[in-house]
mmCIF file of the N, C-alpha and C atoms, coordinates in Angstrom:
data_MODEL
# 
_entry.id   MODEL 
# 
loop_
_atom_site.group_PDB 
_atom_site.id 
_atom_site.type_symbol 
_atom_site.label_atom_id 
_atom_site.label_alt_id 
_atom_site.label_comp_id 
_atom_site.label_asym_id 
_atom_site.label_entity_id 
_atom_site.label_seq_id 
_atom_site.pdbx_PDB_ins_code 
_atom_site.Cartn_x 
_atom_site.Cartn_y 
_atom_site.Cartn_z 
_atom_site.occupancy 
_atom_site.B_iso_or_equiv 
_atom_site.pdbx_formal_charge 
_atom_site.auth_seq_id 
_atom_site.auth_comp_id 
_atom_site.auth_asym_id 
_atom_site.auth_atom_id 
_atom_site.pdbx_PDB_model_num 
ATOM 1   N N  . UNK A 1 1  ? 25.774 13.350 -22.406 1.00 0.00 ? 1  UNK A N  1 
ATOM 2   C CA . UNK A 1 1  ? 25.765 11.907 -22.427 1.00 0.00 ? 1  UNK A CA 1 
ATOM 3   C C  . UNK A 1 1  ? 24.647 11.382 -21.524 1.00 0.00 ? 1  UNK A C  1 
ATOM 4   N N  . UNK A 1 2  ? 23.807 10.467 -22.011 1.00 0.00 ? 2  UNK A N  1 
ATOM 5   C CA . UNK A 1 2  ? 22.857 9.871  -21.521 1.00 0.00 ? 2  UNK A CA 1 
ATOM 6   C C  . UNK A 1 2  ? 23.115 8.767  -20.425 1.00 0.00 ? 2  UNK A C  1 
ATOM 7   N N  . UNK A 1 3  ? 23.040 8.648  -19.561 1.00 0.00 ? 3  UNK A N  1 
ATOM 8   C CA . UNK A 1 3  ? 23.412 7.479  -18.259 1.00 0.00 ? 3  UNK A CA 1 
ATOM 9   C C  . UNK A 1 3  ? 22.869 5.882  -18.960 1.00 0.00 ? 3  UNK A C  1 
ATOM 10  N N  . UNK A 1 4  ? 23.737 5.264  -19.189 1.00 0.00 ? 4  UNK A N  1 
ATOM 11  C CA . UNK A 1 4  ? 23.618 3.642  -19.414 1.00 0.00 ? 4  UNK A CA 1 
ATOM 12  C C  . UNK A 1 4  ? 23.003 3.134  -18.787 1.00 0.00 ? 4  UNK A C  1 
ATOM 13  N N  . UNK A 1 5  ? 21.674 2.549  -19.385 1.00 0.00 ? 5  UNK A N  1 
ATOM 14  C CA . UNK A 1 5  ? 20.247 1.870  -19.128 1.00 0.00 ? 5  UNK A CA 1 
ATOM 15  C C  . UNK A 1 5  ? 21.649 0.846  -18.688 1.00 0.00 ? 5  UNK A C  1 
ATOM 16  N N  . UNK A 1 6  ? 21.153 0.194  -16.917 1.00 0.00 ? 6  UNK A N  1 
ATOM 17  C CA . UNK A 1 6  ? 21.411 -1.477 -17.108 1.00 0.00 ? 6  UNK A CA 1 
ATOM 18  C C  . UNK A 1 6  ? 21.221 -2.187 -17.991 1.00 0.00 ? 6  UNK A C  1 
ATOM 19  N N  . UNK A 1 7  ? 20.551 -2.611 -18.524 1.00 0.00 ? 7  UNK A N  1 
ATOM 20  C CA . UNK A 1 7  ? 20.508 -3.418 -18.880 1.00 0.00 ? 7  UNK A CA 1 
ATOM 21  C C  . UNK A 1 7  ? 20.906 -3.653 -20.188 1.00 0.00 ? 7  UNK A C  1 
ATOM 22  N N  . UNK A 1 8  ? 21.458 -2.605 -20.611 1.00 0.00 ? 8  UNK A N  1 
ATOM 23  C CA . UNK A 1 8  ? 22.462 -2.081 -22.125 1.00 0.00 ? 8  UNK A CA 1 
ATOM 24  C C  . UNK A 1 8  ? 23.948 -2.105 -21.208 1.00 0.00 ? 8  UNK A C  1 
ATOM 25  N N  . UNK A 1 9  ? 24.415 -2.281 -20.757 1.00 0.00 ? 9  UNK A N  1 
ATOM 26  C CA . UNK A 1 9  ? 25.425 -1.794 -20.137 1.00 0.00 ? 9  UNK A CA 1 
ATOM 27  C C  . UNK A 1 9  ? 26.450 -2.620 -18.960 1.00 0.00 ? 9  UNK A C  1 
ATOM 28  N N  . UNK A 1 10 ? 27.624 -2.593 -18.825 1.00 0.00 ? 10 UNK A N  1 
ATOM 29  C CA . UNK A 1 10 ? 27.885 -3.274 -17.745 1.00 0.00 ? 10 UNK A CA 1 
ATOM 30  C C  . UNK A 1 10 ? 29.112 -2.380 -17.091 1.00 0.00 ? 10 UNK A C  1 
ATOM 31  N N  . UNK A 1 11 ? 29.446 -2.934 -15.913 1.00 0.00 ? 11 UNK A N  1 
ATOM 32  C CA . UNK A 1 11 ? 29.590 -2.061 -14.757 1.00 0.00 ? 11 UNK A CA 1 
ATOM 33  C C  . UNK A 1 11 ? 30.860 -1.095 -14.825 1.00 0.00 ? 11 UNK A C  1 
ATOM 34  N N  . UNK A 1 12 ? 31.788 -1.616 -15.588 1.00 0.00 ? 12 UNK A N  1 
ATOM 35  C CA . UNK A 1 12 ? 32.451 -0.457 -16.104 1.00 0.00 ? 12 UNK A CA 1 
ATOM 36  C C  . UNK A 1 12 ? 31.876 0.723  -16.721 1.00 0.00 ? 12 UNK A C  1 
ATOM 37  N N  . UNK A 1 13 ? 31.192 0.130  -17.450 1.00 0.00 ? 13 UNK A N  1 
ATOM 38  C CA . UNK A 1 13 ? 30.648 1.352  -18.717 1.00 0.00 ? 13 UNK A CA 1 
ATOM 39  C C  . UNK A 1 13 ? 29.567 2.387  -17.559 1.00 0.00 ? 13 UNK A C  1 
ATOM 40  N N  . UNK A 1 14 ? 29.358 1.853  -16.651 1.00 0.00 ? 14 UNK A N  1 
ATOM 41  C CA . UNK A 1 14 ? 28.321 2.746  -15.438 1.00 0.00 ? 14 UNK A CA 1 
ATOM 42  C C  . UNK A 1 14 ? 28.976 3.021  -14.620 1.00 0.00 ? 14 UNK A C  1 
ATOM 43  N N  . UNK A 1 15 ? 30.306 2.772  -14.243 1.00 0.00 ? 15 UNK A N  1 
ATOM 44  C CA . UNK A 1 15 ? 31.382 3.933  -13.484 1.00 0.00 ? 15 UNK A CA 1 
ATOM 45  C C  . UNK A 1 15 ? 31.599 4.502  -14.614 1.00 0.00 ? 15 UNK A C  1 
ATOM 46  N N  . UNK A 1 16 ? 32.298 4.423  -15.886 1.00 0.00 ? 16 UNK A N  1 
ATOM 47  C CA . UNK A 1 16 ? 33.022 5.598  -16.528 1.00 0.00 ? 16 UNK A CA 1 
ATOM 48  C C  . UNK A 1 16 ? 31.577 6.924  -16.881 1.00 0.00 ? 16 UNK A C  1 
ATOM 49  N N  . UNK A 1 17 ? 30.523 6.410  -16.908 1.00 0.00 ? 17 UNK A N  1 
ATOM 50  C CA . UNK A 1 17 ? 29.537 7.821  -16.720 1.00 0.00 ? 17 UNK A CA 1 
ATOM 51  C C  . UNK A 1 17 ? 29.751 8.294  -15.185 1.00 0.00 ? 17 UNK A C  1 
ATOM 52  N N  . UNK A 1 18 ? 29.526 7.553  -14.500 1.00 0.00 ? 18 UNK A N  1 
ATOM 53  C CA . UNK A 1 18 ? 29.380 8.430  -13.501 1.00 0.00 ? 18 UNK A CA 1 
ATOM 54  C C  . UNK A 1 18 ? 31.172 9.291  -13.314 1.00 0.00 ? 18 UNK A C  1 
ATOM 55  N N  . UNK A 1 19 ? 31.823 8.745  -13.138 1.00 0.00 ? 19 UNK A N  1 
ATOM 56  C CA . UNK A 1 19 ? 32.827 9.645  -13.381 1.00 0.00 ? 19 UNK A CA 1 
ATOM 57  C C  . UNK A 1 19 ? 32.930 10.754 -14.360 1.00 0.00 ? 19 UNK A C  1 
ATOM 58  N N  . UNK A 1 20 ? 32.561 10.619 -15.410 1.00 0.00 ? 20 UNK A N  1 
ATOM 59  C CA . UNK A 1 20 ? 32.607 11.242 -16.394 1.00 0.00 ? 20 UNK A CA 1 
ATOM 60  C C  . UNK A 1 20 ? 31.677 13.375 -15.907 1.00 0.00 ? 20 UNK A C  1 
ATOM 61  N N  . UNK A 1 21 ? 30.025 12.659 -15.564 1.00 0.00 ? 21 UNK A N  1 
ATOM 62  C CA . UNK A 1 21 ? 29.231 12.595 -15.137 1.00 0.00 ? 21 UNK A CA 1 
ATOM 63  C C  . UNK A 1 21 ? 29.893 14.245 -13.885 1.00 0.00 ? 21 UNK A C  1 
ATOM 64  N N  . UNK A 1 22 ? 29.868 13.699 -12.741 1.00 0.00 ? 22 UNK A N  1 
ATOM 65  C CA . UNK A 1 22 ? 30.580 13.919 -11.807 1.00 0.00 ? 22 UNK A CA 1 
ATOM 66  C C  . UNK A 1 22 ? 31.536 14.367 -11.458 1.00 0.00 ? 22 UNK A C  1 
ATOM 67  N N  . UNK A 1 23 ? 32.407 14.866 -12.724 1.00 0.00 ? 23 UNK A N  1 
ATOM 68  C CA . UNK A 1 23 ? 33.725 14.946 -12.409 1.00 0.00 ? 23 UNK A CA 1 
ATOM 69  C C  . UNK A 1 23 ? 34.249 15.950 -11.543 1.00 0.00 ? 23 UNK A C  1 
ATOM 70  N N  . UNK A 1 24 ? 35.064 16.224 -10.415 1.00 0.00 ? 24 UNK A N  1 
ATOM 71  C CA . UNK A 1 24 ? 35.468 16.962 -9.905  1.00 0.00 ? 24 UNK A CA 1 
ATOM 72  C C  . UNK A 1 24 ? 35.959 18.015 -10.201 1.00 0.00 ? 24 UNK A C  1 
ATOM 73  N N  . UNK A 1 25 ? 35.515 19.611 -9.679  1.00 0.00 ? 25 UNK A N  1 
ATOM 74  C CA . UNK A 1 25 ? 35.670 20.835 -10.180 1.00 0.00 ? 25 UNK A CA 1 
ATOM 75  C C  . UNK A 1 25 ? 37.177 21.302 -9.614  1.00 0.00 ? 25 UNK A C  1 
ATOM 76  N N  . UNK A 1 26 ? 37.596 20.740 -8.817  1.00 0.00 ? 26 UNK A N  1 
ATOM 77  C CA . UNK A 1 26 ? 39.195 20.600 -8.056  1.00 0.00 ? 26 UNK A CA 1 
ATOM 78  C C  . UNK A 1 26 ? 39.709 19.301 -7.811  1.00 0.00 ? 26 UNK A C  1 
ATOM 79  N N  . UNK A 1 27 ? 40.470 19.164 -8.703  1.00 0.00 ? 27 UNK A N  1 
ATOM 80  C CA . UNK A 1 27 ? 41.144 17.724 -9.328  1.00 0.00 ? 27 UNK A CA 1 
ATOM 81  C C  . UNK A 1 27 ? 41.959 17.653 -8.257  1.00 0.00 ? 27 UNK A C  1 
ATOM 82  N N  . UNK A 1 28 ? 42.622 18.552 -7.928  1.00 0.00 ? 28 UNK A N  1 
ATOM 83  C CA . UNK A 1 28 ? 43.954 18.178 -6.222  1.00 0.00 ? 28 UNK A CA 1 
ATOM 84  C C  . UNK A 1 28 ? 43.355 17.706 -5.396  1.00 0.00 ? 28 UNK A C  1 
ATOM 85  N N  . UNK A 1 29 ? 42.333 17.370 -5.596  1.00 0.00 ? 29 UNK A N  1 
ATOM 86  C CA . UNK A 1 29 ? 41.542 16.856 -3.633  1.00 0.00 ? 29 UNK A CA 1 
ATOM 87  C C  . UNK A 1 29 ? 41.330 15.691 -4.114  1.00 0.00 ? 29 UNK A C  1 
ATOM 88  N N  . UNK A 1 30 ? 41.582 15.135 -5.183  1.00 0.00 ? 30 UNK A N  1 
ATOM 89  C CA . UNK A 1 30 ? 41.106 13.323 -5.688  1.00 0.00 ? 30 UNK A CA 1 
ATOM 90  C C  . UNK A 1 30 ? 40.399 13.279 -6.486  1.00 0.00 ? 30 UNK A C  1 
ATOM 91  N N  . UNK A 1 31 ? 39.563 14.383 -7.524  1.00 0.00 ? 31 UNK A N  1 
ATOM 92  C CA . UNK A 1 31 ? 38.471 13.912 -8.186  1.00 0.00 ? 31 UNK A CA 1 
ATOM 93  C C  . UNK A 1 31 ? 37.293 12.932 -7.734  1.00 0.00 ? 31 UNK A C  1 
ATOM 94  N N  . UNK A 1 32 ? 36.482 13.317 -6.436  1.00 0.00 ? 32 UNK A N  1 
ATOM 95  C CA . UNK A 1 32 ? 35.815 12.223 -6.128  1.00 0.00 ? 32 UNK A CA 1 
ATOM 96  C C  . UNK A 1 32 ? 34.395 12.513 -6.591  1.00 0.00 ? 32 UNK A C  1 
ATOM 97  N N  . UNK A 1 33 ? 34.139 13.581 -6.903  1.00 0.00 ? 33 UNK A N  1 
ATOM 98  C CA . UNK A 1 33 ? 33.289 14.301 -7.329  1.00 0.00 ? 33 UNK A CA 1 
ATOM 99  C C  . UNK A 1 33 ? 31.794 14.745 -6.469  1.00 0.00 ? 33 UNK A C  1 
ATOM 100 N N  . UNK A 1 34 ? 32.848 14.403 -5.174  1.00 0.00 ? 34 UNK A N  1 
ATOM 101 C CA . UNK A 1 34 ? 31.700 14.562 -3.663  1.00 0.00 ? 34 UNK A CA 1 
ATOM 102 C C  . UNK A 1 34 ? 31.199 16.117 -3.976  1.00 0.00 ? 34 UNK A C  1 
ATOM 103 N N  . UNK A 1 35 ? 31.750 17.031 -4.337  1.00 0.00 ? 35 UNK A N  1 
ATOM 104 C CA . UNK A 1 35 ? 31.775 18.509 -4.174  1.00 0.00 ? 35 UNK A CA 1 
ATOM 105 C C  . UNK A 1 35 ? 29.716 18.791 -5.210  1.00 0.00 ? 35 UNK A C  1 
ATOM 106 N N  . UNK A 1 36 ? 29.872 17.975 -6.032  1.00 0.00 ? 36 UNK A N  1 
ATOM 107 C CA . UNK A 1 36 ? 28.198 17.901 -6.849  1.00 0.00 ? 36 UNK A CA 1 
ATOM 108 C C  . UNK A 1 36 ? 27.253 17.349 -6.249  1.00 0.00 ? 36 UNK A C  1 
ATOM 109 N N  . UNK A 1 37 ? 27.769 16.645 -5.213  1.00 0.00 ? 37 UNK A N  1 
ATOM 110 C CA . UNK A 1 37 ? 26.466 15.821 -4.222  1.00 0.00 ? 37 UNK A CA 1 
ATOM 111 C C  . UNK A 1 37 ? 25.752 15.928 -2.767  1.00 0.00 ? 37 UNK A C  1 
ATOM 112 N N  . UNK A 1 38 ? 24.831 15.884 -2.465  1.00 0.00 ? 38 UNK A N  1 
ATOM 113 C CA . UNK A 1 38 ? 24.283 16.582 -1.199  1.00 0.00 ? 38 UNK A CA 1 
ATOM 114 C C  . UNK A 1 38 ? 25.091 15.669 -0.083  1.00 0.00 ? 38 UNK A C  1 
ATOM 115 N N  . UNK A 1 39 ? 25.382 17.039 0.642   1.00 0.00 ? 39 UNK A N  1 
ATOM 116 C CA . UNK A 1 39 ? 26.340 16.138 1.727   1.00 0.00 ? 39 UNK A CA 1 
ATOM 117 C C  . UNK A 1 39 ? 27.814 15.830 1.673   1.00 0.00 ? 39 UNK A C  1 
ATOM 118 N N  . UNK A 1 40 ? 28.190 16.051 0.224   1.00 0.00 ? 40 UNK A N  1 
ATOM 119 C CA . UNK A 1 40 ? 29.505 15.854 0.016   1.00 0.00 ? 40 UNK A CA 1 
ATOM 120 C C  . UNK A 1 40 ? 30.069 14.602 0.105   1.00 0.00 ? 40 UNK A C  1 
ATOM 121 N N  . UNK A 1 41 ? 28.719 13.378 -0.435  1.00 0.00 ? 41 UNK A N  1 
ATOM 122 C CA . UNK A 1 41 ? 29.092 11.734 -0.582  1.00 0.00 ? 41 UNK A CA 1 
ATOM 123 C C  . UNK A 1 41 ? 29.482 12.064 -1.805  1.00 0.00 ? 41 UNK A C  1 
ATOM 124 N N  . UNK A 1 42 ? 30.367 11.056 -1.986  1.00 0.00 ? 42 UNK A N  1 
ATOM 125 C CA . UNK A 1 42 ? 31.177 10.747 -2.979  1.00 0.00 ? 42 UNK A CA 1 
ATOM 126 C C  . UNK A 1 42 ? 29.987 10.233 -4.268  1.00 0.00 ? 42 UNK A C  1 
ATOM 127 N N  . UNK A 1 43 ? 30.246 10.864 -5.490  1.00 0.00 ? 43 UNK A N  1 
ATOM 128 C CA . UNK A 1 43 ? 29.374 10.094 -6.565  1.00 0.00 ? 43 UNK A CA 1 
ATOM 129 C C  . UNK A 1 43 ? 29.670 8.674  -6.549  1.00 0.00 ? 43 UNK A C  1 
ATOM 130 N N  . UNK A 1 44 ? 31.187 8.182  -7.085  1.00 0.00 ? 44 UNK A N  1 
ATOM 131 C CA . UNK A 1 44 ? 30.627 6.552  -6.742  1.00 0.00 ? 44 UNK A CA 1 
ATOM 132 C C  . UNK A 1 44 ? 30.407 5.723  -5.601  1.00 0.00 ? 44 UNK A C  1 
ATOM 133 N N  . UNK A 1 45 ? 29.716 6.200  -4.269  1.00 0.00 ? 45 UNK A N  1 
ATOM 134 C CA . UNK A 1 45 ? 29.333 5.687  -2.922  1.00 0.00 ? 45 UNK A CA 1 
ATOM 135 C C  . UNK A 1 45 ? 27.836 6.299  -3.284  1.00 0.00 ? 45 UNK A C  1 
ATOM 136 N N  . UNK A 1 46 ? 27.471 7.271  -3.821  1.00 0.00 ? 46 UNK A N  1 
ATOM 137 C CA . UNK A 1 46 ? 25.900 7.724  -3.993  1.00 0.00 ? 46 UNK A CA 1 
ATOM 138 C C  . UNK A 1 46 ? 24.745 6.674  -4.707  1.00 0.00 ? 46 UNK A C  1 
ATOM 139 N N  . UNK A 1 47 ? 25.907 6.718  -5.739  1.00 0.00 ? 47 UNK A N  1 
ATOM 140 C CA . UNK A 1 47 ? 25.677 5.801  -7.230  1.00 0.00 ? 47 UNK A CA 1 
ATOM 141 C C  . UNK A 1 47 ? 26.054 4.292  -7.391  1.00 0.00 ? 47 UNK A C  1 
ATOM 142 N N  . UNK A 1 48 ? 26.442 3.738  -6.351  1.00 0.00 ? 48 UNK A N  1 
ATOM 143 C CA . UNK A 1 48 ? 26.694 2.274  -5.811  1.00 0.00 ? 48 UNK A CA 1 
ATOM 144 C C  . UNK A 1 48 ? 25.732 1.226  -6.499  1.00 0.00 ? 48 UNK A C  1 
ATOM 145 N N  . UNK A 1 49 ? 24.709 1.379  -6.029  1.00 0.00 ? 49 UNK A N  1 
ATOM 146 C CA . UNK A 1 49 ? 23.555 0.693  -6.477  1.00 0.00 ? 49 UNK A CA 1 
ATOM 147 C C  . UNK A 1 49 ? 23.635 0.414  -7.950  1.00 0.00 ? 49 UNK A C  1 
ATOM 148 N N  . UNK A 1 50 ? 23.527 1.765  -8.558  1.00 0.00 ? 50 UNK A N  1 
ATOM 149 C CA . UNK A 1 50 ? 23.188 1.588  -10.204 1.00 0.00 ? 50 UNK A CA 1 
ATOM 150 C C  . UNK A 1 50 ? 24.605 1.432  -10.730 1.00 0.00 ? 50 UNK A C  1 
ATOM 151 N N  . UNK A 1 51 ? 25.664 1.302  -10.466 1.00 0.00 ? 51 UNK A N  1 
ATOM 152 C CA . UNK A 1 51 ? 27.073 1.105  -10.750 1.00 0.00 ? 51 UNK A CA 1 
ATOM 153 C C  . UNK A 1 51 ? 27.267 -1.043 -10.492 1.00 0.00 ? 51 UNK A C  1 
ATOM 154 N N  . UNK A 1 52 ? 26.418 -1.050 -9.574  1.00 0.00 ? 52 UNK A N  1 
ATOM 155 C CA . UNK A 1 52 ? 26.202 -2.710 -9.249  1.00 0.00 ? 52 UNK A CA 1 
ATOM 156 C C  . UNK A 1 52 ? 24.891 -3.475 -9.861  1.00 0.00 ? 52 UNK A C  1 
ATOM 157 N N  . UNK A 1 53 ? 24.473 -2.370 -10.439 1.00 0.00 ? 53 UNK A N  1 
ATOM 158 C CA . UNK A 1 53 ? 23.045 -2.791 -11.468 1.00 0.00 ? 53 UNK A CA 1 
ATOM 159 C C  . UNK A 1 53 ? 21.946 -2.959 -10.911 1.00 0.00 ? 53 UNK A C  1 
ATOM 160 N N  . UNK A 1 54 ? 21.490 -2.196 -9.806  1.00 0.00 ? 54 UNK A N  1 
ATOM 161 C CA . UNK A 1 54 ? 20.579 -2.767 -8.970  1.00 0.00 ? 54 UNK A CA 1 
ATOM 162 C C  . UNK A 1 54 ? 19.394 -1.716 -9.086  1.00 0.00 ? 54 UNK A C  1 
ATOM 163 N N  . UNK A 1 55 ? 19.876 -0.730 -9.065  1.00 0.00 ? 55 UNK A N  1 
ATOM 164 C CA . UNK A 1 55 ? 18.516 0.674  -9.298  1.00 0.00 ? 55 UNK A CA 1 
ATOM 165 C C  . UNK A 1 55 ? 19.468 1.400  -10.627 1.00 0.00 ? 55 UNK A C  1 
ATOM 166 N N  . UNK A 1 56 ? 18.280 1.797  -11.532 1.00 0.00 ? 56 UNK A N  1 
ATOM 167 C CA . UNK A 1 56 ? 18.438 3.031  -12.421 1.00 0.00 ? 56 UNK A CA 1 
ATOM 168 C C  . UNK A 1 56 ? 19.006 3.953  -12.031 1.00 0.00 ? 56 UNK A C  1 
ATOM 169 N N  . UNK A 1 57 ? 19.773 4.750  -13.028 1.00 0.00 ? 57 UNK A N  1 
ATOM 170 C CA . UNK A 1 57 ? 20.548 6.251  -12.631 1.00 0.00 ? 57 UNK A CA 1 
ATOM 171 C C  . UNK A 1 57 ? 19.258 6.991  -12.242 1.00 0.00 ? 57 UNK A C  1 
ATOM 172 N N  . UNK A 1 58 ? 18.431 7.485  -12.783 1.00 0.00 ? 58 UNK A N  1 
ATOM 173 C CA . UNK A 1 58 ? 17.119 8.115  -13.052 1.00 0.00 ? 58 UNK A CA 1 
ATOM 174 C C  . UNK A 1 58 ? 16.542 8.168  -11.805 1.00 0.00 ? 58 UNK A C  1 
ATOM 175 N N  . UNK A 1 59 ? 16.271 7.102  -11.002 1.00 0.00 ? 59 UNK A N  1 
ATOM 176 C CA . UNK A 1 59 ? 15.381 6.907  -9.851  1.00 0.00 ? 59 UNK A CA 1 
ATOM 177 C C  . UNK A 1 59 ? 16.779 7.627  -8.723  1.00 0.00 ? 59 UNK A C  1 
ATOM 178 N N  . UNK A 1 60 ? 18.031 7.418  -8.494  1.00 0.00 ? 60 UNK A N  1 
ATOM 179 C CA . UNK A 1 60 ? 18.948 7.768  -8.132  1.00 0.00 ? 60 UNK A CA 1 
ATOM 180 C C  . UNK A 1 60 ? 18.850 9.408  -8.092  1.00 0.00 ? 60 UNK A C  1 
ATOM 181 N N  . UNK A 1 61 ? 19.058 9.598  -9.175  1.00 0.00 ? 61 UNK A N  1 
ATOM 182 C CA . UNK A 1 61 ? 19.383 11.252 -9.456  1.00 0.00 ? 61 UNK A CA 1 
ATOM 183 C C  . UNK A 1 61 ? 17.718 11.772 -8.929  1.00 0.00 ? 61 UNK A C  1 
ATOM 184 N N  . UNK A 1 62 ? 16.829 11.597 -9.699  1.00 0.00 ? 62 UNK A N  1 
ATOM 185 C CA . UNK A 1 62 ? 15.359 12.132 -9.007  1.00 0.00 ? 62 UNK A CA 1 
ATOM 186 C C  . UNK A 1 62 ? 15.550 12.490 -7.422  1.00 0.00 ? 62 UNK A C  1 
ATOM 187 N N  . UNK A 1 63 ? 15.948 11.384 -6.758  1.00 0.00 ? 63 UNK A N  1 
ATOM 188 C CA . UNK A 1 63 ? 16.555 11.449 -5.268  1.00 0.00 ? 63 UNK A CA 1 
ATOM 189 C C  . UNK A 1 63 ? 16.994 12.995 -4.615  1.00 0.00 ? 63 UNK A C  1 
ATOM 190 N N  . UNK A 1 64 ? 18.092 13.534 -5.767  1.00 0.00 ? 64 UNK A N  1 
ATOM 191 C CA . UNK A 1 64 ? 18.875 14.475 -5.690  1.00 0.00 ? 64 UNK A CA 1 
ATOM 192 C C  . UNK A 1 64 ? 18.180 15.939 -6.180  1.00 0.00 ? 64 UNK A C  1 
ATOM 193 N N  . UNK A 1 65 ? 17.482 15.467 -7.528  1.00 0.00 ? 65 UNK A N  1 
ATOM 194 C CA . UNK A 1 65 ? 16.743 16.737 -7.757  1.00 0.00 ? 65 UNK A CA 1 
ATOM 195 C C  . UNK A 1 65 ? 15.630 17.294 -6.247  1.00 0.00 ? 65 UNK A C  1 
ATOM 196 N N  . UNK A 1 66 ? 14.957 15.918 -5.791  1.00 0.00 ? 66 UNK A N  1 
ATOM 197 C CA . UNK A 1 66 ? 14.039 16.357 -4.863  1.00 0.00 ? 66 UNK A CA 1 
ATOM 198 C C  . UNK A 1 66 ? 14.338 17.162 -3.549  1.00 0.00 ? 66 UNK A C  1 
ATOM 199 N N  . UNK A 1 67 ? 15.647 16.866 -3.490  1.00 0.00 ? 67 UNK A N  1 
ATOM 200 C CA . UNK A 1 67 ? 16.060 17.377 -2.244  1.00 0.00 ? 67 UNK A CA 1 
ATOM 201 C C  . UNK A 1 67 ? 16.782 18.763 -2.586  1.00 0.00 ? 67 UNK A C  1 
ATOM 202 N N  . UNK A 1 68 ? 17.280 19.037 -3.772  1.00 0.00 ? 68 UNK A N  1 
ATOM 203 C CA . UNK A 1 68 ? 17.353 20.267 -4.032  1.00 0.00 ? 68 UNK A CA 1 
ATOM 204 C C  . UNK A 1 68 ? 16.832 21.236 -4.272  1.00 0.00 ? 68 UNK A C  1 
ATOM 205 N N  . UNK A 1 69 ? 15.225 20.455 -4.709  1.00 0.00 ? 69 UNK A N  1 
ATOM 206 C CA . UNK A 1 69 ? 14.030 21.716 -4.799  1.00 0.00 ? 69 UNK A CA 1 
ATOM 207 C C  . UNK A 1 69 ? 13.474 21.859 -3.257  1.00 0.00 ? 69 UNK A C  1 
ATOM 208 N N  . UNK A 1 70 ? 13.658 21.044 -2.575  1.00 0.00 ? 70 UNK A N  1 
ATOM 209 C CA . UNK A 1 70 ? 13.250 21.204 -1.152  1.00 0.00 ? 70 UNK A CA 1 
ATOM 210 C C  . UNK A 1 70 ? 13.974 22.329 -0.484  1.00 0.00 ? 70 UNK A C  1 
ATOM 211 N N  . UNK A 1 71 ? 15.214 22.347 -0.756  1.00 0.00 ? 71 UNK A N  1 
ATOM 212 C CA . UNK A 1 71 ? 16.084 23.541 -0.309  1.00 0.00 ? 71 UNK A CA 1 
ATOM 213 C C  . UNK A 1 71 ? 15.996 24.826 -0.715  1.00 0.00 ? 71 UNK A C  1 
ATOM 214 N N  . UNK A 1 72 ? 15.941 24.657 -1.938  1.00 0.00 ? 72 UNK A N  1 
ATOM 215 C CA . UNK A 1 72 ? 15.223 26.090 -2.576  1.00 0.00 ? 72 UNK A CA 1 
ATOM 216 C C  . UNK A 1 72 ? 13.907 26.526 -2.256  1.00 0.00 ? 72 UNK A C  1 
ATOM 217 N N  . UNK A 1 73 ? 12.948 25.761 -2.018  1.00 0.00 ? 73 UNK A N  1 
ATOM 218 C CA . UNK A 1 73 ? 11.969 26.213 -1.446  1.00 0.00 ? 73 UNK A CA 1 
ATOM 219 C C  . UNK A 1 73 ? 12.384 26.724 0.163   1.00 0.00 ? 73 UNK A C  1 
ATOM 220 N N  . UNK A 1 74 ? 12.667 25.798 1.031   1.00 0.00 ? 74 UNK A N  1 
ATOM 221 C CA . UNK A 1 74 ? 13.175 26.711 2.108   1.00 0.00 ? 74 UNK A CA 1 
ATOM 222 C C  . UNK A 1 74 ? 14.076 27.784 2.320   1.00 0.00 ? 74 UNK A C  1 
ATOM 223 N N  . UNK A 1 75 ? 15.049 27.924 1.008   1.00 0.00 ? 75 UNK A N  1 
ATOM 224 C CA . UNK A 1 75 ? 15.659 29.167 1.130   1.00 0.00 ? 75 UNK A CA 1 
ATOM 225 C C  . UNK A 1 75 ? 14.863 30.108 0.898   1.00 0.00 ? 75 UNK A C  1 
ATOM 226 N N  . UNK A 1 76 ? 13.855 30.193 -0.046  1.00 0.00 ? 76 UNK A N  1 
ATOM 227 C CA . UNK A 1 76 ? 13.125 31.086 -0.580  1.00 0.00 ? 76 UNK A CA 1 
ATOM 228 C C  . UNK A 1 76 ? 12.184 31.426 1.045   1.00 0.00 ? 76 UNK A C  1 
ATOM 229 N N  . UNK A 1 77 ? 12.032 30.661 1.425   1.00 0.00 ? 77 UNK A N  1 
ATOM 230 C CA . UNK A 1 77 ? 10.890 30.894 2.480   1.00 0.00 ? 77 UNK A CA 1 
ATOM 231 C C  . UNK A 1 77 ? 11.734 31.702 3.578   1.00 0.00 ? 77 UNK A C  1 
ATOM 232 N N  . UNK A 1 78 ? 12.864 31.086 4.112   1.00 0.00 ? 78 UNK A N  1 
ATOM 233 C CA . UNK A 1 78 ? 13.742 32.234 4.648   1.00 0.00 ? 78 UNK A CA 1 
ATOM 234 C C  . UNK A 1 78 ? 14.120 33.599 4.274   1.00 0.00 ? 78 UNK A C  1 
ATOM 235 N N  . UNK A 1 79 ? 14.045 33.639 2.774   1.00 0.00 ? 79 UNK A N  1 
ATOM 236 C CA . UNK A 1 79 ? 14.236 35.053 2.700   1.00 0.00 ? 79 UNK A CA 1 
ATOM 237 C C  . UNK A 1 79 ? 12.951 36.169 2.520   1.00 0.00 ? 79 UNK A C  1 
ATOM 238 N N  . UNK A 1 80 ? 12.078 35.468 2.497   1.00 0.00 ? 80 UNK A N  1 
ATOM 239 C CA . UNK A 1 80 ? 10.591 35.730 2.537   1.00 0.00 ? 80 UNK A CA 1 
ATOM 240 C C  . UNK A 1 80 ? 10.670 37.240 4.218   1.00 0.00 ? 80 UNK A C  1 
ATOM 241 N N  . UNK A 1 81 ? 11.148 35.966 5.065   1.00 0.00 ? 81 UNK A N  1 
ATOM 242 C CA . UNK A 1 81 ? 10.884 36.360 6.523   1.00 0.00 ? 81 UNK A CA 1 
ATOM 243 C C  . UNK A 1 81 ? 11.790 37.685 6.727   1.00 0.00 ? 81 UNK A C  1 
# 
């Protein structure tokens, strides 16, 4: 499922992706779906913004890819040593 352009979309329909999206891999702890996000913020506290229509999912998530290739590069460099 493709993340709901704002401006197609309104704010329900951009929580039920991100929930959807996100969903928690251990449903007994609340489904908050913190366990997919750096840091263990909650997807809808990450995703606030574009859930209130204010920034794109896209520019959001990019956020997340960048910091995960950053890590992989430093893991890699640690195991280098």
């Amino acid at each position: 499922m493709l993340a709901p352009q704002i401006e197609y979309s309104d704010r329900e329909e951009r929580i039920e992706f991100i929930q959807e999206r996100f969903h928690c891999k251990a449903p007994s702890c609340g489904g908050c779906g913190s366990c997919n996000l750096p840091d263990g913020v909650p997807a809808a506290e990450y995703f606030a913004d574009y859930i209130d229509g204010k920034v794109e999912f896209v520019k959001l998530a990019a956020k997340i890819w960048e910091r995960s290739e950053e890590h992989t590069s430093e893991l890699q460099s640690l195991m280098r040593i």
